[in-house]
LOBAMI-37718 format. One line per field, with one value per residue (C-alpha): residue number from 1; x, y, z; residue in one letter. Coordinates in steps of 0.05 Angstrom, whole numbers, plus 5000, padded with zeros to 4 digits. Layout:
N
i: [NUM, ...]
X: [X, ...]
Y: [Y, ...]
Z: [Z, ...]
aa: [A, ...]
This chain:
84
i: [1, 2, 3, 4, 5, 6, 7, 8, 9, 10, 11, 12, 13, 14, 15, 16, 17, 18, 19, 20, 21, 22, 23, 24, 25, 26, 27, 28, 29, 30, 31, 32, 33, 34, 35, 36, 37, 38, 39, 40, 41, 42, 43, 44, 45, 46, 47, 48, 49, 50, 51, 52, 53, 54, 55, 56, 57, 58, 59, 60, 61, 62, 63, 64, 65, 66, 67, 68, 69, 70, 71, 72, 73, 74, 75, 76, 77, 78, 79, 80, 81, 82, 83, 84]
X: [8062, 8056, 8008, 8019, 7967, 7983, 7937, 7956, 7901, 7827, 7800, 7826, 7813, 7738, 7745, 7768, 7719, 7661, 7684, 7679, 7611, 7582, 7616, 7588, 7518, 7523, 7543, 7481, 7434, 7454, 7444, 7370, 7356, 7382, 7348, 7273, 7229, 7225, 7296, 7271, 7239, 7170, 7162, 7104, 7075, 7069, 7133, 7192, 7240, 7196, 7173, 7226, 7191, 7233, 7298, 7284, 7262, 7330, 7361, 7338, 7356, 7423, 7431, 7402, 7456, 7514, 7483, 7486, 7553, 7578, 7554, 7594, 7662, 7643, 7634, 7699, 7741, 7719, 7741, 7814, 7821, 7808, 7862, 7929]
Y: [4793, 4727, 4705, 4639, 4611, 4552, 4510, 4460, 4419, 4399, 4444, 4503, 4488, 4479, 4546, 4579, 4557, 4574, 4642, 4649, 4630, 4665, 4730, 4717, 4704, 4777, 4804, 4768, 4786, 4863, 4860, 4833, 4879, 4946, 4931, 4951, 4892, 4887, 4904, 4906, 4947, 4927, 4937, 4984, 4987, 5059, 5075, 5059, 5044, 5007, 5037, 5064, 5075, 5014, 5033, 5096, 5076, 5039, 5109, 5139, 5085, 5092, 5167, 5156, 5109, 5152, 5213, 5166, 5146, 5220, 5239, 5182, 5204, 5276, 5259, 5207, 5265, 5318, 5269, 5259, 5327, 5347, 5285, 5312]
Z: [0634, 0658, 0717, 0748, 0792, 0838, 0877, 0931, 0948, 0916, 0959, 0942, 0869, 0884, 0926, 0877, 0820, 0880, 0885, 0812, 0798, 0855, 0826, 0760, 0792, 0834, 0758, 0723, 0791, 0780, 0706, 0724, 0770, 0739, 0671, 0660, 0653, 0583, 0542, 0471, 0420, 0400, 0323, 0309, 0238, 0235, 0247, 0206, 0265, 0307, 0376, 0416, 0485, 0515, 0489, 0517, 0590, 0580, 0564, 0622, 0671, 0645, 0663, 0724, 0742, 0708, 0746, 0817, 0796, 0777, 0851, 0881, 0836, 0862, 0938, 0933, 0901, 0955, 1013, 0980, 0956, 1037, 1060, 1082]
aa: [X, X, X, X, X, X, X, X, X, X, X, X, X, X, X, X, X, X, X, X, X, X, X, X, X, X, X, X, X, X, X, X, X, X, X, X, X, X, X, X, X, X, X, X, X, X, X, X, X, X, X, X, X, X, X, X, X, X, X, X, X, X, X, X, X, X, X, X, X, X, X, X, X, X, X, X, X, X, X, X, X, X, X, X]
C-alpha cells in the first residue's frame, strides 16, 4: 500500500506539521495527566524487589481506566445492537 501525500502551497505544509505537533502534545498532556505523580519503584532494602506500592497505584489506575473503557464498549454496543 502506497500513500502519497501532496501539498500545494507553504502553508499547507506548515498546517500540516501544526496539526501534528499539537496532536502529539494532547497525547504527551494525557499521558501526564492519567499517570500518578510518581511512575517508579522506590528500592527498599528490606525487600528483595524493591517497594512496589507505586507500580501498584499504577495498577489500579490502569483498571480503573479499562473498567471506564469496558462501560463505554458496553453502552456503545447496546446503542448499535438497538439501531435498525
Amino acid at each position: 500500500m502506497r500513500v502519497y501525500v501532496k501539498f500545494e502551497n507553504g502553508f499547507e505544509k506548515a498546517f500540516a506539521v501544526g496539526v501534528a505537533i499539537v496532536a502529539m502534545a494532547v497525547v504527551f498532556l494525557v499521558g501526564y495527566l492519567i499517570s500518578p505523580g510518581a511512575v517508579y519503584a522506590e528500592w527498599d532494602s528490606s525487600s528483595g524487589f524493591g517497594d512496589s506500592y507505586y507500580l501498584r497505584e499504577i495498577a489500579n489506575n490502569i483498571d480503573d481506566v479499562v473498567g471506564e473503557l469496558s462501560e463505554i464498549s458496553g453502552t456503545l454496543y447496546d446503542i448499535e445492537a438497538a439501531m435498525p
